[in-house]
Backbone as numpy.savetxt, mean C-alpha at the origin, in Angstrom:
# Nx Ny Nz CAx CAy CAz Cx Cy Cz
9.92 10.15 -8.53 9.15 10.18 -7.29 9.59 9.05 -6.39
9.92 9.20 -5.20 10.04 8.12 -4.16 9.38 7.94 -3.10
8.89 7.27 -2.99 7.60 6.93 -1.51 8.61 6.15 -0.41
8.49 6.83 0.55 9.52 5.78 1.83 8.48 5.73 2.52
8.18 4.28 2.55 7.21 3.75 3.85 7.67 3.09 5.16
6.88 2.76 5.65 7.14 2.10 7.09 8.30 1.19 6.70
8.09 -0.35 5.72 8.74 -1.08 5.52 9.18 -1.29 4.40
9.07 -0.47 3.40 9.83 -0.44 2.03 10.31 0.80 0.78
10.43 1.11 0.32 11.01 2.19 -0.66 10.68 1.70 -2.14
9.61 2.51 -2.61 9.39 2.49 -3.94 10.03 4.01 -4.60
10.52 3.62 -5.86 10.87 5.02 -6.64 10.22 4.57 -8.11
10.15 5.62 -8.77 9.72 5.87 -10.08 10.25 6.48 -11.15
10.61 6.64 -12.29 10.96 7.80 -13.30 10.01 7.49 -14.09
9.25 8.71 -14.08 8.03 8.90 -15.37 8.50 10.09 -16.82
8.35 10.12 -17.76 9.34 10.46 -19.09 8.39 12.07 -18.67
8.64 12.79 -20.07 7.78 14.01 -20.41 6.34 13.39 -20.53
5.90 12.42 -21.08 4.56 12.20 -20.78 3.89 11.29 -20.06
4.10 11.33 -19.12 4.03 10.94 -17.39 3.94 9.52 -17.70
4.84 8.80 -18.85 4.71 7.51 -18.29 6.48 6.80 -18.02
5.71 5.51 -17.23 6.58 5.24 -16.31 7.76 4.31 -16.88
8.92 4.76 -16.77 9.92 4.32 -17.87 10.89 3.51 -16.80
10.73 3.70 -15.47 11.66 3.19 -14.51 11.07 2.87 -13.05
11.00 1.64 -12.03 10.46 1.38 -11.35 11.44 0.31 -10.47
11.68 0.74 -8.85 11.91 0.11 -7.84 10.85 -0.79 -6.49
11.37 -1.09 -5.91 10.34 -1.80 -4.44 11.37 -2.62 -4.10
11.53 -2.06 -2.68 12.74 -2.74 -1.88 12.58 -2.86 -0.15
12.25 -3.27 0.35 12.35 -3.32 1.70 13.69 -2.67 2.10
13.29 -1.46 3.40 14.41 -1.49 3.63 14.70 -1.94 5.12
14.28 -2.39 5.74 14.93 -2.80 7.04 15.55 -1.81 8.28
14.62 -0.82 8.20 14.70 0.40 9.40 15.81 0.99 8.89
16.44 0.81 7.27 17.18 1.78 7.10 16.84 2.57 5.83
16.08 3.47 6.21 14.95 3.96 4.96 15.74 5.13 4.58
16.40 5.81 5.28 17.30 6.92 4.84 18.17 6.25 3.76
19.39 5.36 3.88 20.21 4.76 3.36 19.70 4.39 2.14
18.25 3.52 2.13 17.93 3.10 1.18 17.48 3.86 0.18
16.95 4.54 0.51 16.26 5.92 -0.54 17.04 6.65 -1.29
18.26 6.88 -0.47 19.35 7.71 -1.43 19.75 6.78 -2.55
20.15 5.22 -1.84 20.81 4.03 -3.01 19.76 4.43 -3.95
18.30 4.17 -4.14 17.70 3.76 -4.85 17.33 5.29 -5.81
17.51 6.25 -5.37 17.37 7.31 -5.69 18.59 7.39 -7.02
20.03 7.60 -6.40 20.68 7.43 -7.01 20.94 6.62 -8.56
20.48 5.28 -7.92 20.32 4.19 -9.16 18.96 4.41 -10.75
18.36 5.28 -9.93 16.96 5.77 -10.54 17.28 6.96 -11.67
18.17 7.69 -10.95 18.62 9.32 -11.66 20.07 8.78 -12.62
20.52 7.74 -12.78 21.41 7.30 -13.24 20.43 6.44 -14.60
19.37 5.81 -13.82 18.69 4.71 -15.28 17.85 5.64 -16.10
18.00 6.82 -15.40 16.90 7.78 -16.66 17.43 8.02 -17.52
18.85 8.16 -17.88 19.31 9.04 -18.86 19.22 10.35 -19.23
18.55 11.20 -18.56 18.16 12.64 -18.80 19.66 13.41 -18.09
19.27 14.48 -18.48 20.62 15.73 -17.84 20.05 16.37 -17.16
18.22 16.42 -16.72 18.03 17.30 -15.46 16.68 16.33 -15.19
16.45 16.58 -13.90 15.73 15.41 -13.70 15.05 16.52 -12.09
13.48 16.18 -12.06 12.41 16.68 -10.98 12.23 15.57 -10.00
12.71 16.11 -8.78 12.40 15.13 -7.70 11.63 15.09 -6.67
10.33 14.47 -6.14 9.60 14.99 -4.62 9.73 12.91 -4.14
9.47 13.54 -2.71 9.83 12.61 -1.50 7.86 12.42 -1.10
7.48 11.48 -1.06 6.56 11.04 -0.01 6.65 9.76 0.85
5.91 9.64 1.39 5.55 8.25 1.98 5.68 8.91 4.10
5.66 7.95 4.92 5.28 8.17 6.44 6.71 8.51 6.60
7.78 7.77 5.91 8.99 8.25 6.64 9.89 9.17 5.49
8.97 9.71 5.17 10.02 10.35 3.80 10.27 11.54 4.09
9.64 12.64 5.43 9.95 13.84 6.12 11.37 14.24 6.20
11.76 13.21 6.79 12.94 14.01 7.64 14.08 13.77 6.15
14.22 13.03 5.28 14.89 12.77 4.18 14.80 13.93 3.68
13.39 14.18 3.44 13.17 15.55 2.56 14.32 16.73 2.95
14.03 16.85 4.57 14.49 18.16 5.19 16.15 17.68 5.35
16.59 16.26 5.43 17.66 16.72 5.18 18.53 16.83 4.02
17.94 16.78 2.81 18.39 16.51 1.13 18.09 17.87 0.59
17.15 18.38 0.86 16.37 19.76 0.41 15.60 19.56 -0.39
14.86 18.43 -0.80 14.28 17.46 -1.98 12.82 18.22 -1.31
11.84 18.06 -2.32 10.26 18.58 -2.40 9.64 17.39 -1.33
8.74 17.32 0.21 7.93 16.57 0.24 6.96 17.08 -0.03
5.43 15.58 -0.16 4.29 15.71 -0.86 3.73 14.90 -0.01
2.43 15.38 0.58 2.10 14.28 1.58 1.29 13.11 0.84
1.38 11.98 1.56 1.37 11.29 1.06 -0.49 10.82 0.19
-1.14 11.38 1.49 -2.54 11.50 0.55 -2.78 11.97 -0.94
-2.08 13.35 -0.89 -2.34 13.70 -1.67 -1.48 13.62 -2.97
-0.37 12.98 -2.52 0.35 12.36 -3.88 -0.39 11.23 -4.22
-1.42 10.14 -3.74 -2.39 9.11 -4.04 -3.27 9.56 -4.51
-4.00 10.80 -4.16 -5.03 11.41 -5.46 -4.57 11.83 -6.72
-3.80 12.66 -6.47 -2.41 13.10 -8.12 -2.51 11.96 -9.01
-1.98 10.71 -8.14 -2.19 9.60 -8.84 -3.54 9.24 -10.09
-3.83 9.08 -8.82 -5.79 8.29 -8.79 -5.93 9.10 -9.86
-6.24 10.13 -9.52 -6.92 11.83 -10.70 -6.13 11.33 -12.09
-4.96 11.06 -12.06 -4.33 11.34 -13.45 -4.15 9.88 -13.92
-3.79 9.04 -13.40 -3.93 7.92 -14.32 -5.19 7.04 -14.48
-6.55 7.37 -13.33 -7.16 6.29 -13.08 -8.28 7.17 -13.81
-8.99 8.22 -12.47 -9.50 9.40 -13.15 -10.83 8.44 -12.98
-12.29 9.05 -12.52 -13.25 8.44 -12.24 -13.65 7.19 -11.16
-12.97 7.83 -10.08 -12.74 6.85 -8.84 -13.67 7.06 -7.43
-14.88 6.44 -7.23 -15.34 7.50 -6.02 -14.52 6.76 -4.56
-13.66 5.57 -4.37 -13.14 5.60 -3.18 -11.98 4.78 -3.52
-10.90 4.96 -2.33 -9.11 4.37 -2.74 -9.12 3.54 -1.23
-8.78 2.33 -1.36 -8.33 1.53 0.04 -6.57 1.52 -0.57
-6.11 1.63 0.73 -4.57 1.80 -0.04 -4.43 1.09 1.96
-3.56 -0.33 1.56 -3.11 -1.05 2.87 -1.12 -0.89 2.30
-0.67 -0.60 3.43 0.62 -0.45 3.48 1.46 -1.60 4.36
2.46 -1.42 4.58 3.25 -2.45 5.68 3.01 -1.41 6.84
2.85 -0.47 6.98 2.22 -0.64 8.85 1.01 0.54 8.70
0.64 0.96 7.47 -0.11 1.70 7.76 -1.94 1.23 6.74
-3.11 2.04 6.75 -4.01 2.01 6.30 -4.85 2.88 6.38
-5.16 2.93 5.05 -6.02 4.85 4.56 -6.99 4.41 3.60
-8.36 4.97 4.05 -9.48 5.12 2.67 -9.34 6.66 2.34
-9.78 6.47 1.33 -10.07 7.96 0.42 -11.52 8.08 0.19
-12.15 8.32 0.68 -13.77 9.27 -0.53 -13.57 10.26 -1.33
-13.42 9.58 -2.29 -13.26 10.72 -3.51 -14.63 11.63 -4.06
-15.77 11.23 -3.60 -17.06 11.82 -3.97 -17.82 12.01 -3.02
-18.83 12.96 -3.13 -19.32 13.27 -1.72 -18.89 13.94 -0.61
-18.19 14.69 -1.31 -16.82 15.41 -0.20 -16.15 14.65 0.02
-14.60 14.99 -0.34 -13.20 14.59 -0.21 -13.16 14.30 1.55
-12.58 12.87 1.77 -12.52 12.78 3.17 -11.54 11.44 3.16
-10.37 11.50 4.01 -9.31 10.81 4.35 -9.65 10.29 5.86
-9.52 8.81 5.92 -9.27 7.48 7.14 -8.06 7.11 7.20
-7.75 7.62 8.36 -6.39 6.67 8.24 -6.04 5.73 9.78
-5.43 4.72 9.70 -5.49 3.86 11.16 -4.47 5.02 11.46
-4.49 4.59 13.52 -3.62 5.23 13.86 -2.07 4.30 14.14
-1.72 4.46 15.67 -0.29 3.61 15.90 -0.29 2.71 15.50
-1.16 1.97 15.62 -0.98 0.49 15.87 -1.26 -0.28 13.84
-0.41 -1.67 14.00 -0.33 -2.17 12.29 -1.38 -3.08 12.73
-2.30 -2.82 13.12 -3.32 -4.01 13.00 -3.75 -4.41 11.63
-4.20 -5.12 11.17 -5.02 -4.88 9.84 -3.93 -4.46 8.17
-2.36 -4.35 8.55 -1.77 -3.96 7.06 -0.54 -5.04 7.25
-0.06 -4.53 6.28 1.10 -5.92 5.95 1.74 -6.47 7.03
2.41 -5.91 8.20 3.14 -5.80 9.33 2.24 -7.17 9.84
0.69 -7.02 9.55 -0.70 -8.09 10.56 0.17 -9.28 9.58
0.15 -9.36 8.48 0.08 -10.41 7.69 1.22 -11.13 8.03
1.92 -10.52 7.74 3.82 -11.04 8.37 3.67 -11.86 9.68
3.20 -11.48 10.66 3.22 -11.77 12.12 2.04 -13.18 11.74
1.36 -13.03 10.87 0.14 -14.29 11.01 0.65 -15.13 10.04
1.55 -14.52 9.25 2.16 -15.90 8.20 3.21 -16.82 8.95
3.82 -16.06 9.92 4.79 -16.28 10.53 4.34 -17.17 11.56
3.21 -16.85 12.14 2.34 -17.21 13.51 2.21 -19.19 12.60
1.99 -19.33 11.56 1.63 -20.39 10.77 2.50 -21.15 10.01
3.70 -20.54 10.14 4.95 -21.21 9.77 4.72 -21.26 8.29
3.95 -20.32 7.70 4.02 -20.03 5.50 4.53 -19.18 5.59
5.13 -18.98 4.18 5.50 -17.79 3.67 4.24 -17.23 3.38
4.92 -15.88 2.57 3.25 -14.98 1.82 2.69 -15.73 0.87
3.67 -16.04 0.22 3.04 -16.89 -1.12 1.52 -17.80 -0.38
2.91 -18.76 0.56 1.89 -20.08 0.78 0.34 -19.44 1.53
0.36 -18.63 2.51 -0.58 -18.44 3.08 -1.82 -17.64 1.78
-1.40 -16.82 0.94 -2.14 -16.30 0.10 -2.76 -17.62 -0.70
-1.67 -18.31 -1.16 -2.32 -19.47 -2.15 -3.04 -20.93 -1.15
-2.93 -20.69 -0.07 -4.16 -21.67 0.85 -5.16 -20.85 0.95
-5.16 -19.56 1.38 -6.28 -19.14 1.25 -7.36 -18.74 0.52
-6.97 -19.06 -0.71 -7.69 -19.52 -2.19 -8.54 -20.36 -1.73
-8.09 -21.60 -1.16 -8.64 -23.08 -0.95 -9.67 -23.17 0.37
-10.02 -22.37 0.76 -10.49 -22.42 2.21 -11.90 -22.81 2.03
-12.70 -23.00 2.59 -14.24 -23.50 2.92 -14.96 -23.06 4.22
-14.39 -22.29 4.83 -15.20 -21.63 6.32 -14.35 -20.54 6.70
-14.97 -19.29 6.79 -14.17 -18.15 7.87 -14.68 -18.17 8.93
-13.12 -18.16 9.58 -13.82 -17.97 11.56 -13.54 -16.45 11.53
-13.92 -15.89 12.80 -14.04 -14.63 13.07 -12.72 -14.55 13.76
-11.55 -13.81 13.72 -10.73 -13.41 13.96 -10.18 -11.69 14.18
-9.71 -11.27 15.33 -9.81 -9.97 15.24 -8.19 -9.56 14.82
-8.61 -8.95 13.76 -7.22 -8.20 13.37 -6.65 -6.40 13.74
-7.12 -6.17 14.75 -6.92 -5.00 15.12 -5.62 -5.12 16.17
-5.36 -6.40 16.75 -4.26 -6.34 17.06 -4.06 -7.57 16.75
-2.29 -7.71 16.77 -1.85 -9.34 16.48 -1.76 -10.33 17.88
-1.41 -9.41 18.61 -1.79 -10.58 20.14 -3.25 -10.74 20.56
-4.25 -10.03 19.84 -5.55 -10.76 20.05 -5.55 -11.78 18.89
-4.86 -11.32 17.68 -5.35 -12.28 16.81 -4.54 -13.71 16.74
-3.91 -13.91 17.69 -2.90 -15.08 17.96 -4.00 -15.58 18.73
-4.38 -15.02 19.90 -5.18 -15.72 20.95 -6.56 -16.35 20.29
-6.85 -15.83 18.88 -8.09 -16.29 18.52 -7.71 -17.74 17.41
-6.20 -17.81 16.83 -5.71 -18.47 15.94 -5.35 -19.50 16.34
-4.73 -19.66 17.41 -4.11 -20.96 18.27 -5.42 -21.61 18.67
-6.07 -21.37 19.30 -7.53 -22.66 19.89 -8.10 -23.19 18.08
-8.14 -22.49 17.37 -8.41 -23.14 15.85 -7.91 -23.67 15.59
-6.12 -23.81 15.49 -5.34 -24.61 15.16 -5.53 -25.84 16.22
-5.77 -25.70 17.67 -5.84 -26.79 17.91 -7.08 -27.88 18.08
-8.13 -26.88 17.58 -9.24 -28.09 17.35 -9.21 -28.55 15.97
-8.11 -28.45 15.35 -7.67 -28.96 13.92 -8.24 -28.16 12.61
-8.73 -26.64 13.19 -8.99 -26.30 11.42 -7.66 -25.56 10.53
-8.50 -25.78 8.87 -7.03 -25.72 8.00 -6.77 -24.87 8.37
-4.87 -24.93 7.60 -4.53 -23.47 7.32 -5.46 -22.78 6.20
-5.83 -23.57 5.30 -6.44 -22.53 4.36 -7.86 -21.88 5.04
-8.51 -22.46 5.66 -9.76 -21.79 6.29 -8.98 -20.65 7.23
-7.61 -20.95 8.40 -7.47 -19.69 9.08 -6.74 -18.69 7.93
-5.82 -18.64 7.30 -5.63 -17.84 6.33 -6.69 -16.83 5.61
-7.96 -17.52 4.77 -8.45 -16.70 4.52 -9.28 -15.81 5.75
-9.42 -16.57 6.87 -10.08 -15.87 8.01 -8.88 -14.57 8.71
-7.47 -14.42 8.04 -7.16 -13.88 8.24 -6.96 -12.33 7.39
-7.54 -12.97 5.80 -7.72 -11.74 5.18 -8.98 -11.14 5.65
-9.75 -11.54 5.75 -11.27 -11.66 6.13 -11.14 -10.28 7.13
-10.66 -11.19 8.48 -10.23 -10.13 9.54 -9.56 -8.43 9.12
-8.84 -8.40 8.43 -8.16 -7.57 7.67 -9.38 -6.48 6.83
-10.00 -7.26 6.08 -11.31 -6.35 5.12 -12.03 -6.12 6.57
-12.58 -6.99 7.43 -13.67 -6.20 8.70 -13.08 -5.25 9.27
-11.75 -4.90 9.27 -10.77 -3.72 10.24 -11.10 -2.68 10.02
-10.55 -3.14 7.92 -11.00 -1.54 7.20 -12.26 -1.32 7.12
-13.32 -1.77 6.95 -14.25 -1.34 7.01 -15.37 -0.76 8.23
-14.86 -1.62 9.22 -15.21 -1.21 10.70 -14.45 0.21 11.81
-12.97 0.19 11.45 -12.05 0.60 11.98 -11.92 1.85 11.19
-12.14 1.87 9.57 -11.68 3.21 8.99 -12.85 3.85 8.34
-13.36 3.14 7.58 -14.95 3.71 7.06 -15.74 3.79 8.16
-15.60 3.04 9.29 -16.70 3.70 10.18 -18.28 4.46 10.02
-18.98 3.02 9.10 -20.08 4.04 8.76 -20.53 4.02 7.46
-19.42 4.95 7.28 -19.52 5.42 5.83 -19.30 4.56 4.74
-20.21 4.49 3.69 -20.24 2.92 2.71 -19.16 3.14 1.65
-19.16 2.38 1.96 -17.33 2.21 0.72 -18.24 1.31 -0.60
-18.47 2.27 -1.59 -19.36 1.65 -2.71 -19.35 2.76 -3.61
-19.61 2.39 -5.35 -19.25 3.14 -6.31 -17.86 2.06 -7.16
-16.57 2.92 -7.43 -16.13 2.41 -7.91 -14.97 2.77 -6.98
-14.31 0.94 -6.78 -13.30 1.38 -5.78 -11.87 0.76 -6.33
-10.73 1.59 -5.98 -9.37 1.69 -6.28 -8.86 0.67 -5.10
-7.92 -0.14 -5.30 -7.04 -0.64 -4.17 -5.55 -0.87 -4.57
-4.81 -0.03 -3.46 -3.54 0.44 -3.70 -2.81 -0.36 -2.80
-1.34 -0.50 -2.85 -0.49 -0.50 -1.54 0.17 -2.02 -2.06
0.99 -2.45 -1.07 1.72 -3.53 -1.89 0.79 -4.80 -1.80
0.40 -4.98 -0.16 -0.82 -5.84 0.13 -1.42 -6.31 -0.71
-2.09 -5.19 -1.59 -3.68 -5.29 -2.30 -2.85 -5.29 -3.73
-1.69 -5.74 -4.03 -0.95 -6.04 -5.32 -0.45 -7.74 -4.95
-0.06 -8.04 -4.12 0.73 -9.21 -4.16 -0.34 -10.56 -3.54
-1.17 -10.31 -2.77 -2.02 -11.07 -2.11 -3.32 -11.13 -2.75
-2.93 -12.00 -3.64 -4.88 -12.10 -4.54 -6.16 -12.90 -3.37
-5.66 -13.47 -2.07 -6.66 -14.13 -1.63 -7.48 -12.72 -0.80
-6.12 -11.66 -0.48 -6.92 -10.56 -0.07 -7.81 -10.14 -0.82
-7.16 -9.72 -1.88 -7.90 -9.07 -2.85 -9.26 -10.07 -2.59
-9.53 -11.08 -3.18 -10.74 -11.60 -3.07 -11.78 -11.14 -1.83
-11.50 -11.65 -0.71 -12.17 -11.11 0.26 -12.80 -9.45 0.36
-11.91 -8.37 -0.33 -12.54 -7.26 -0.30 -13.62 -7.69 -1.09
-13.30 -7.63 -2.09 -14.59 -8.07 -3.15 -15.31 -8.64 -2.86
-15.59 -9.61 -2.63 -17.02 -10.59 -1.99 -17.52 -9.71 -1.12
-16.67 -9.30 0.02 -17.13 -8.69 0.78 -18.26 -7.35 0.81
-17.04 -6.94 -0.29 -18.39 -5.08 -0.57 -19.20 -5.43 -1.73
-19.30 -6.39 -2.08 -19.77 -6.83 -3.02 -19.84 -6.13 -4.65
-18.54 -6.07 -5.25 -18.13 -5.65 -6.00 -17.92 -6.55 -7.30
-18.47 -5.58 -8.49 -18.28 -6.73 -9.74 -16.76 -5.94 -10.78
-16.40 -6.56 -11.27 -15.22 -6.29 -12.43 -15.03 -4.69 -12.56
-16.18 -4.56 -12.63 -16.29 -2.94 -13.21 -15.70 -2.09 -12.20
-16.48 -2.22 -10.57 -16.18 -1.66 -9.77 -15.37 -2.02 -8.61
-14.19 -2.96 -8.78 -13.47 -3.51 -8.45 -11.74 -3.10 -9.28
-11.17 -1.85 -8.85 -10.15 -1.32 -9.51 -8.92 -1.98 -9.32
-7.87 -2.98 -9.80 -6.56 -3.13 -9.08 -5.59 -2.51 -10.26
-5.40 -1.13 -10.11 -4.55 -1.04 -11.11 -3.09 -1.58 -11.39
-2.28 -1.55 -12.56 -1.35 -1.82 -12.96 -0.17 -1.35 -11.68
0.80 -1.92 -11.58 1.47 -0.90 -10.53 1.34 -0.33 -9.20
0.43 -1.28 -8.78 -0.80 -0.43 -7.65 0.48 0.37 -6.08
1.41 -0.66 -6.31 2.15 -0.51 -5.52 3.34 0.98 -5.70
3.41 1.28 -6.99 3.80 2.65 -6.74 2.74 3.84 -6.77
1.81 3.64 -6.57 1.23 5.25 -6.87 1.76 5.88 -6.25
1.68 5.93 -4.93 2.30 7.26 -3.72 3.09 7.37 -4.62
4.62 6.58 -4.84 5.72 7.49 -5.82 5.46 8.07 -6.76
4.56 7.30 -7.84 3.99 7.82 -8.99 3.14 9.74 -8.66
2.03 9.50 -7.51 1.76 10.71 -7.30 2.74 11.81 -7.39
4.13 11.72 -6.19 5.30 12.07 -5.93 5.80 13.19 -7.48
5.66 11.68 -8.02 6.82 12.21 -9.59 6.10 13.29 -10.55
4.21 13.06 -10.44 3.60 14.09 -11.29 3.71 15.37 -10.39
3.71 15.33 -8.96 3.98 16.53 -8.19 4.83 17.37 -8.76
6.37 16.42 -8.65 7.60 17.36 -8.65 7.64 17.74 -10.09
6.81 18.13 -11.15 6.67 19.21 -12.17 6.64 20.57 -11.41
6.27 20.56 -10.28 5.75 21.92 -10.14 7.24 22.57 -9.43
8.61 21.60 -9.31 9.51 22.08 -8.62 10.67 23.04 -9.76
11.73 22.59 -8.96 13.10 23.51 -10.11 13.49 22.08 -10.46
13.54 21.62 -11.84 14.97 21.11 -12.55 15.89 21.33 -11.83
16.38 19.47 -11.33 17.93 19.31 -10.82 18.92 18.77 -11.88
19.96 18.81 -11.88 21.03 18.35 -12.38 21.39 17.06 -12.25
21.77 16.17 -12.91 21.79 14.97 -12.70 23.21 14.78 -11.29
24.22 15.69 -12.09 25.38 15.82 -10.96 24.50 16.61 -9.56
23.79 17.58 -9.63 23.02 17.83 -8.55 22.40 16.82 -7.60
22.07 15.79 -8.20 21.36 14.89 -7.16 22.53 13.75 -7.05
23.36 13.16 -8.19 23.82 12.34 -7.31 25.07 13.22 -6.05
């Protein structure tokens, strides 16, 4: 399974019993075609098998599909495939991407949020505000561990959220207080911007690379919806499901040839 997103390329090889024996994540740098085939390639080579099932998801994985002849799977619903089969007992999925962001209600009637143009609020926000602060991810995630006050910051766009970051910085507060005020900003987006309303409570899943690599985020959801261990999901891997979905999909295709795909 391969997920091509806005800003990176995950692939997967899952065996005969859907577990996961092979795993990529690569930025590709607006060259998501290029990259997908490399990594594709390198993937159908580390399996060792002689026929091998392939599907395409993720925002930019369309036109790959149509020009390879490869299975797409949209991408929602390769994240439930997921959810359903490895997690299984989930009533909602926050899944933050590098430019994109989607809730799932899994109970109560099936119902998909997703932001529109704009990366307010997903990795693309974080980059521009780590950057805005002169940290890396690391550093800004691990100050924002340390923080002691959130200011209100709007993360729906990054040139409002500069205009709200600079007068803080210059009446001297930390980086670790604006940092976490910047995950902060980030959890009020999704919950204002995509749930709209609707209570994000039960037991919740969080997917995407974001909500894998950034534990100060992670924290902030949690406090925020006020979630304990139980109902606070970060699974293993969180960052491939879309592919993972992808790979339990393409059972339902034809067996390729290993010489077939490369």
């Amino acid at each position: 399974g391969i997920d091509i997103g806005s800003t990176t390329v995950k692939v997967v090889v899952l065996d005969q019993q859907d577990q996961l024996i092979y795993k990529d994540y690569q930025r590709h740098h607006s060259k998501s075609r290029e990259k997908a085939v490399e990594m594709l390639k390198a993937a159908v080579s580390a399996s060792g098998a002689d026929t091998v099932t392939v599907s395409l998801s993720g925002s930019a994985a369309l036109n790959v599909a149509q020009m390879t002849g490869l299975d797409f799977v949209q991408e929602v619903y390769a994240t439930k495939v997921a959810v359903d089969t490895l997690i299984g007992d989930v009533d909602v999925v926050v899944e933050l991407g590098g430019e994109d962001a989607k809730i799932l209600f899994l109970t109560g009637g099936n119902e998909e949020r997703m932001n529109g143009s704009c990366a307010g609020g997903t990795g693309a926000f974080v980059d521009q505000m780590a950057s805005l602060l002169s940290l890396s991810l690391e550093e800004l995630d691990r100050l924002s561990l340390q923080h002691q006050q959130i200011y209100n910051i709007a993360s729906r766009c990054g040139v409002f959220a500069k205009s709200d970051i600079q007068p803080l910085l210059n009446q001297g507060a930390s980086k670790a207080d604006v940092a976490a005020s910047i995950f902060q900003a980030i959890v009020n987006q999704t919950i204002a911007g995509l749930a709209q309303g609707r209570d994000i409570q039960g037991k919740v899943c969080f997917l995407g690379g974001p909500l894998t690599f950034l534990y100060g985020l992670r924290d902030r959801f949690v406090k925020t919806l006020n979630l304990d261990a139980e109902h606070a999901v970060f699974p293993e891997n969180a960052q491939y499901f879309v592919a993972m979905g992808a790979a339990l999909q393409s059972k339902k295709t034809e067996p390729l040839s290993v010489e077939q795909v490369l």
